[in-house]
C-alpha positions in Angstrom: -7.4 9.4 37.6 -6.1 9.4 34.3 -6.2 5.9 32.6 -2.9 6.7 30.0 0.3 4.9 30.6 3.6 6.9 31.2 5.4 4.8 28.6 5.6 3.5 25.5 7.3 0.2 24.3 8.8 2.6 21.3 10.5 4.8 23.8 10.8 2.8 26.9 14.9 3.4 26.0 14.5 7.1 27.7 13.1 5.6 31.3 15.7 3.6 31.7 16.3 3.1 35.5 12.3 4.6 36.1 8.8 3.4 37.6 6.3 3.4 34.5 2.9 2.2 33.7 2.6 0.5 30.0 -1.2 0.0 28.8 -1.4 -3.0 26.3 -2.3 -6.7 25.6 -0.5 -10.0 26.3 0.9 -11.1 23.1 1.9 -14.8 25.2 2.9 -15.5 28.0 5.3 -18.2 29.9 5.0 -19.2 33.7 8.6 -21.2 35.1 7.5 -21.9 39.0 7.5 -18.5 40.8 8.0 -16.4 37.4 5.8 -15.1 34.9 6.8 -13.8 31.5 4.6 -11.9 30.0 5.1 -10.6 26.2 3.0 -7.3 26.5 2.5 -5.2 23.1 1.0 -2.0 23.2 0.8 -1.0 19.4 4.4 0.6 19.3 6.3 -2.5 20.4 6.8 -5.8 22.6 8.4 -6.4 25.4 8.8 -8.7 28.1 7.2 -8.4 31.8 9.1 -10.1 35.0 6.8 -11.2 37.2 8.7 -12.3 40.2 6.4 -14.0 43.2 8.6 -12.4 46.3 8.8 -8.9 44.4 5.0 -8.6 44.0 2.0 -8.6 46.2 -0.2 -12.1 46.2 -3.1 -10.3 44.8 -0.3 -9.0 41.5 0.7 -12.2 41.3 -2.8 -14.2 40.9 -3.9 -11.1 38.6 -0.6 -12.4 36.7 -1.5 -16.4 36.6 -5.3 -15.8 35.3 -4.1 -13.4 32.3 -4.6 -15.3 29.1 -3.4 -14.3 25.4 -4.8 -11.0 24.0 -6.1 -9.9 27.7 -5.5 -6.4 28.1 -4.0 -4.8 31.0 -1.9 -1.8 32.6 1.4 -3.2 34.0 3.3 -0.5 36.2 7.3 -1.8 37.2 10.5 -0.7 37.0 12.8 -0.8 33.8 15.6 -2.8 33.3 18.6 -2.8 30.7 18.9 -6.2 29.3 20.8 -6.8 25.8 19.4 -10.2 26.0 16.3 -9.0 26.1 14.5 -8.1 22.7 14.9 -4.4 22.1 17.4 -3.8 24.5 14.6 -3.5 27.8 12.8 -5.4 30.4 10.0 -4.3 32.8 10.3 -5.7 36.3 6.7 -5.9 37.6 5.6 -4.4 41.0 1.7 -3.4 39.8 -0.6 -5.3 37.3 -4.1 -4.8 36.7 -6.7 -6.5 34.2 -8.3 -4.6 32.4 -10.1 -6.7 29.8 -10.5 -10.3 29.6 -10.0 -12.7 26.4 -11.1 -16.1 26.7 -10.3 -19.1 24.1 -8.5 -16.2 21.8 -8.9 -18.1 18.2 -6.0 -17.4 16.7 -3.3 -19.3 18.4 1.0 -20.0 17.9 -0.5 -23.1 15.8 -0.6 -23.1 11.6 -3.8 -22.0 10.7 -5.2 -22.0 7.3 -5.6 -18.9 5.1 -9.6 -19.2 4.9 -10.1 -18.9 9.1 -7.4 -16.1 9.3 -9.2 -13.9 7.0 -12.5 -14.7 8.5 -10.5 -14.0 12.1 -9.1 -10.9 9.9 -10.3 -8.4 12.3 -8.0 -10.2 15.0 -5.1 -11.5 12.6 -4.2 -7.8 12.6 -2.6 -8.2 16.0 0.2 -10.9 14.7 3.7 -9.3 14.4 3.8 -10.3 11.0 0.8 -8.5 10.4 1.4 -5.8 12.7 4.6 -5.1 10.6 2.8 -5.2 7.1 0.5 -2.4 8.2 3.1 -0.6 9.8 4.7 -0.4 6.6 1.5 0.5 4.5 1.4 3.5 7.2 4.9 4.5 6.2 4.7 4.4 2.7 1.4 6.8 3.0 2.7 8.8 5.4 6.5 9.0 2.9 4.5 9.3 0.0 1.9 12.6 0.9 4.7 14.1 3.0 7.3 13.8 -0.3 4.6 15.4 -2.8 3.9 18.0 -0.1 7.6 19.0 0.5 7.1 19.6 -3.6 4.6 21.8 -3.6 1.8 19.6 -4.5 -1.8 20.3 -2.9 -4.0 17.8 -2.2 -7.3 17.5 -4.1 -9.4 14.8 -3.1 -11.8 14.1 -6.0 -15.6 12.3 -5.7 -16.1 8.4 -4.6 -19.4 8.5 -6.5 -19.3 9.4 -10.1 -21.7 9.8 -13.5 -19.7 8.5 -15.9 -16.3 5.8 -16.5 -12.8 6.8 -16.5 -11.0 3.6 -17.5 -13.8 1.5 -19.5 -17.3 0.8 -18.6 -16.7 -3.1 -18.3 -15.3 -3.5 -14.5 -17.6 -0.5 -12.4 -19.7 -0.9 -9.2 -22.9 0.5 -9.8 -25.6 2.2 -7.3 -28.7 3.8 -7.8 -28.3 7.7 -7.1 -32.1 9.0 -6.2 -33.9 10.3 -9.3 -30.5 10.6 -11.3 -30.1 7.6 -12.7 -26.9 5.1 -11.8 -23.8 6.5 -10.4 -20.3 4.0 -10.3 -18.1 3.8 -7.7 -14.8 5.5 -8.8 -12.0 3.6 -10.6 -9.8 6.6 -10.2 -9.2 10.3 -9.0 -7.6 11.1 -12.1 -10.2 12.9 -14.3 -11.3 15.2 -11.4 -7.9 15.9 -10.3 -6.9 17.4 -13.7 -9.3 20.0 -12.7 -7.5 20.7 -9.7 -4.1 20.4 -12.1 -5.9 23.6 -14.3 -6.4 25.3 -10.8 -3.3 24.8 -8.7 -0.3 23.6 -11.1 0.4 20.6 -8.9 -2.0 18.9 -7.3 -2.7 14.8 -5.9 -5.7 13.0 -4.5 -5.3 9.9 -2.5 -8.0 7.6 -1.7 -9.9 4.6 -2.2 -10.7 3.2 -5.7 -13.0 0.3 -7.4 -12.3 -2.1 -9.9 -15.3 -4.7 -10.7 -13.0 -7.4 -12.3 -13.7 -10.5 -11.7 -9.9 -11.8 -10.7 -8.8 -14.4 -8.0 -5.1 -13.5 -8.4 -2.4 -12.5 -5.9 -1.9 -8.7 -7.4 -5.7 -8.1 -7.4 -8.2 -6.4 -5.0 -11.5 -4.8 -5.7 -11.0 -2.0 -3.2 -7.8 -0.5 -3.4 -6.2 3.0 -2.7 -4.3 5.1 -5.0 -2.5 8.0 -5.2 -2.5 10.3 -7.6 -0.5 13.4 -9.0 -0.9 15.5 -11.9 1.1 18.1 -13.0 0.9 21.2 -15.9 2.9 21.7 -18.3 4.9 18.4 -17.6 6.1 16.3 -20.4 6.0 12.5 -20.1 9.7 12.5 -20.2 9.2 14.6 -16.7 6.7 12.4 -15.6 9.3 9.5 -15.5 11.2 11.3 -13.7 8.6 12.3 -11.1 8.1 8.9 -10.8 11.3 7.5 -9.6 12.2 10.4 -7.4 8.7 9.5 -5.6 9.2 5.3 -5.4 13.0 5.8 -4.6 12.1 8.4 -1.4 9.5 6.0 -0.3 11.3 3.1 -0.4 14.4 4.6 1.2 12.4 6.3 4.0 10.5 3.1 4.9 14.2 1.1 5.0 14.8 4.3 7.4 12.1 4.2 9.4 10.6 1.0 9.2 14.0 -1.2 9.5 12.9 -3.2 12.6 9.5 -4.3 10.7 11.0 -5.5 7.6 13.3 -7.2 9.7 10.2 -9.1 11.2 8.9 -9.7 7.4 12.8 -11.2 6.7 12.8 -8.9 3.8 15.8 -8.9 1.8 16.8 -5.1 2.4 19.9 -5.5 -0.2 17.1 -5.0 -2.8 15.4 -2.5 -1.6 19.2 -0.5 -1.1 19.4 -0.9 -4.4 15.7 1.2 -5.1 17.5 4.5 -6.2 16.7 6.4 -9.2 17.8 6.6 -12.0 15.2 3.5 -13.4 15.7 1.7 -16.5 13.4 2.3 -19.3 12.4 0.3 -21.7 9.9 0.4 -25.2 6.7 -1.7 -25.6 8.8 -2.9 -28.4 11.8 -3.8 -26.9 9.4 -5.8 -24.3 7.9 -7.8 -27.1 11.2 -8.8 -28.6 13.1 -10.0 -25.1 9.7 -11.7 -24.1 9.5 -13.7 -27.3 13.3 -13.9 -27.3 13.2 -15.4 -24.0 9.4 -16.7 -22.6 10.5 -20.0 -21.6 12.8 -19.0 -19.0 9.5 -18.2 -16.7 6.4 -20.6 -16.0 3.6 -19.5 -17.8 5.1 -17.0 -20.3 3.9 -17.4 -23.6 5.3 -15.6 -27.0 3.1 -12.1 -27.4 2.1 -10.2 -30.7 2.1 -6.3 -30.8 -0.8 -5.0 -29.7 -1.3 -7.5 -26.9 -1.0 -6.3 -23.3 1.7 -8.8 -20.9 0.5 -10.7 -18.2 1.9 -11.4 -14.9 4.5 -14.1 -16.5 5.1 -11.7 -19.0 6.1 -8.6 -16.2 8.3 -10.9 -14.2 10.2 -11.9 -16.8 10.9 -8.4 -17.8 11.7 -7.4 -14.2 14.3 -10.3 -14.1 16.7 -8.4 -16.3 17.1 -5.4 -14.0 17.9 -4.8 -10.3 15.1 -2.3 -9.4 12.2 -1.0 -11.0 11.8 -0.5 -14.8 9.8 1.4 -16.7 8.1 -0.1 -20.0 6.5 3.0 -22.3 5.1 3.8 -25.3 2.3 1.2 -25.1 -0.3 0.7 -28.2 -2.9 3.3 -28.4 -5.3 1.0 -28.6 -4.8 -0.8 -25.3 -4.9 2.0 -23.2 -7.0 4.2 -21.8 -8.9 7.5 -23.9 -7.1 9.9 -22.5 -3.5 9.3 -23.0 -1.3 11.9 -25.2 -0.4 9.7 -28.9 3.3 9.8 -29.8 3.1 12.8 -32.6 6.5 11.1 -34.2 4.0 7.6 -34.0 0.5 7.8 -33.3 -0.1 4.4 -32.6 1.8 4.5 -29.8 1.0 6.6 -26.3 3.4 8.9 -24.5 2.6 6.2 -21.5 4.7 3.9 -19.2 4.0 1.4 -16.6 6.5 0.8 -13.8 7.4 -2.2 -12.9 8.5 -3.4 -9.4 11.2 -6.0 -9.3 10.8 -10.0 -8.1 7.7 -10.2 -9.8 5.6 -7.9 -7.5 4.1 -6.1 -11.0 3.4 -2.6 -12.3 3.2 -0.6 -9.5 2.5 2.4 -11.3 0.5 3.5 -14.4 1.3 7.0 -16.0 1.1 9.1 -19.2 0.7 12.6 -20.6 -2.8 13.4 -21.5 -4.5 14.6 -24.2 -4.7 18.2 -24.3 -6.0 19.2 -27.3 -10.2 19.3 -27.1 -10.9 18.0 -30.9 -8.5 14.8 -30.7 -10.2 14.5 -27.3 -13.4 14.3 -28.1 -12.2 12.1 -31.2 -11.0 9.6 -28.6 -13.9 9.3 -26.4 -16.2 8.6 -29.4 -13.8 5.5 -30.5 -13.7 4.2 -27.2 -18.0 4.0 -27.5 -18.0 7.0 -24.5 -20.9 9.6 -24.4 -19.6 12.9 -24.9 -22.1 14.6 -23.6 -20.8 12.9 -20.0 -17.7 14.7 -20.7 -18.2 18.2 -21.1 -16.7 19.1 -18.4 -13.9 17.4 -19.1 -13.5 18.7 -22.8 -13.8 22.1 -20.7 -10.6 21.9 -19.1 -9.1 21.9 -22.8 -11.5 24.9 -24.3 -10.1 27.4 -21.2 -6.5 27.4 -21.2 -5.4 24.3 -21.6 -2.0 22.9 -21.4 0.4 19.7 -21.6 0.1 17.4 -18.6 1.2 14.6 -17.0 0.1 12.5 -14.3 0.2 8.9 -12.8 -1.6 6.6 -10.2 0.4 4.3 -7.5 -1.5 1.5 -6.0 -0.7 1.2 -2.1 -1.2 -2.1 -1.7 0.8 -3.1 -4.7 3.8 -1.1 -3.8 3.7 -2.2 -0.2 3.5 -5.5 -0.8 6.3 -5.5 -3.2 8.4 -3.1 -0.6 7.5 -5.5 2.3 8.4 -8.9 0.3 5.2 -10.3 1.2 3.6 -12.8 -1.6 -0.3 -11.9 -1.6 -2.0 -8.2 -2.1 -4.9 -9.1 1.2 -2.6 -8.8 3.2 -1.4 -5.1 3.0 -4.3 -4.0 3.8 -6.8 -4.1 7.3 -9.7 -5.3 5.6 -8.9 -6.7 2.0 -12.4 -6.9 -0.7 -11.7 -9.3 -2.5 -13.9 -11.7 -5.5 -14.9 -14.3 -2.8 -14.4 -12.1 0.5 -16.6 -8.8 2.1 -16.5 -10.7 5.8 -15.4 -8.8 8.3 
């Protein structure tokens, strides 16, 4: 006998009229006298069970009064059209069986605070607020490999565990690698995927990254995913337009797909509409004259210098002038990474940009041409204090055939918090690391 249900919640619209057999848990549940209301989720949806006493069996209907919250069960009855009902459906109960009990379930309708939910993380997943954040996160994964593929990228996943840094030597997870010596956990794809740019054209890895700061704030986690493209013989003027055709199919694809859950999240969808390319663009310069110009319309700003990278008061400030994303380029040399293509009209500046989500959510997106050239290369690695020698092979990829090139790196959990309205990073993700959190 086949344990599957016939149903889902999602689709329970097409058996209309039908018998089925759902598979889920009780999200709460409501007894009125010879009624029982049970809210049964399954992973795809909710949806409300009608136990009636005279309908059901005395045996259904005592399986019925001992189910407590999160007890999962198959519940087989008949469904009913309902437009009071949520989602349109209601299951008239003629079969119920437990399946797995759930006593003193932690997490109940009650405020709790933020320290025992993330220590209850592993079951705070079920919420529907939480369901819906990760929901999301699935859909702006899912939108943003699918968009790249229909593109003609090729995914290239890169190494976890490397031998040398890509983006400073100051925030890396180190681990002993047998008789080798340390390896570091990688802070980005990007250095290995421009091999795969040299072998394929256009190419993207996605997968986890590590950053050993030590920050407590909202926008920050330790472990993070990223996606990454690269493409030859791109400009950084193409690369800004890659970028918004990405963010503005992910975002409209996820208002698409995903309306019911943002819905949940009482995200304002007006400013999402509005996510369309093209974006705004702004200079470094131009940022340092409107935040000095204008730093005490937002708590915290302070006046910056050239040559200073912003803060967070300093982003949302700049945000608040547009009504979607905006890109700030041409960022000092010297402030960015060793890699990144120089101006040739201005060498102090780099052919970079950072996006910038809007309502304060932060750059989303980091970007730039790269160096191709091998001598102004290796010049670079030697001012930033690097060993060359850990970058032959990366000098390589200019000494055979190189070319221009542009790439950038999206943070998930950055972009789907900002997409889903939702005021903290650790929670768009299952199991956020964090400065002061590894449990669960």
């Amino acid at each position: 006998m086949s344990l599957l249900p016939t149903a889902t919640i999602a689709t329970i619209g097409n058996h209309a009229g039908e018998t089925v057999t759902l598979a889920g848990w009780v999200y709460h549940k409501t007894e009125k006298g010879k009624l029982i209301f049970i809210q049964l989720r399954d992973g795809t949806g909710t949806i409300q069970c009608v136990v009636f006493k005279k309908n059901v069996d005395e045996a259904v209907f005592a399986a019925a009064q001992t189910l407590t919250q999160e007890s999962s069960c198959r519940i087989t009855g008949s469904v009913r059209a309902d437009e009071r009902a949520p989602g349109g459906y209601e299951i008239d109960v003629n079969g119920l069986e437990q399946v797995g009990a759930s006593s003193d379930y932690p997490i109940s309708p009650k405020e709790h605070g933020t320290e025992f939910l993330m220590e209850h993380r592993h079951l705070w997943i079920r919420s529907a607020r939480q369901h819906a954040l990760l929901r999301i996160r699935a859909e702006v994964i899912a939108a943003a490999q699918e968009w790249l593929n229909e593109q003609g990228f090729i995914r290239f996943d890169t190494p976890l565990l490397t031998a040398t840094a890509a983006e400073g030597t100051t925030n890396l997870f180190a681990t002993e690698y047998f008789d080798l010596g340390q390896a570091y956990l990688a802070q980005t794809g990007q250095l290995y995927v421009e091999a795969g740019m040299m072998s394929f054209g256009k190419v993207y890895c996605f997968g986890p990254t590590f950053r050993a700061e030590k920050s407590k704030t909202r926008r920050h986690l330790t472990e993070f995913w990223m996606i990454e493209p690269e493409v030859a013989f791109a400009t950084h003027a193409d690369n800004l337009v890659l970028q918004e055709q990405f963010v503005s199919a992910i975002v409209q694809r996820v208002l698409e797909r995903r309306g019911n859950d943002l819905h949940t999240l009482e995200r304002d969808i007006a400013a999402l509409e509005r996510v369309k390319a093209p974006f705004p663009r702004i200079s470094y310069d131009e940022a340092i004259e409107l935040i000095n110009a204008r730093y005490t319309e937002v708590e915290g700003c302070t006046p910056i210098q050239w040559g200073d990278d912003f803060g967070a008061p300093h982003e949302t400030l700049i945000v608040q002038q547009f009504d979607r994303p905006v890109f700030v380029e041409r960022f000092p040399s010297a402030i960015k990474a060793f890699y990144m293509e120089p101006d040739p009209e201005r060498p102090e500046v780099a052919l970079c940009a950072d996006l910038l989500a809007p309502e304060g959510y932060g750059e989303i997106i980091g970007g730039s041409q790269r160096i191709y050239d091998a001598v102004l290369l290796e010049q670079r690695i030697q001012e930033h204090g690097l060993n060359v020698d850990d970058y032959r092979w990366y000098l390589d990829l200019r000494r055979y055939g190189t070319v221009p090139h542009s790439g950038f790196g999206m943070g998930i959990e950055r972009a789907v918090a900002w997409i889903s309205g939702t005021r903290h990073i650790r929670e768009t993700i299952g199991f956020p690391r964090m400065l002061y959190r590894i449990y669960p």
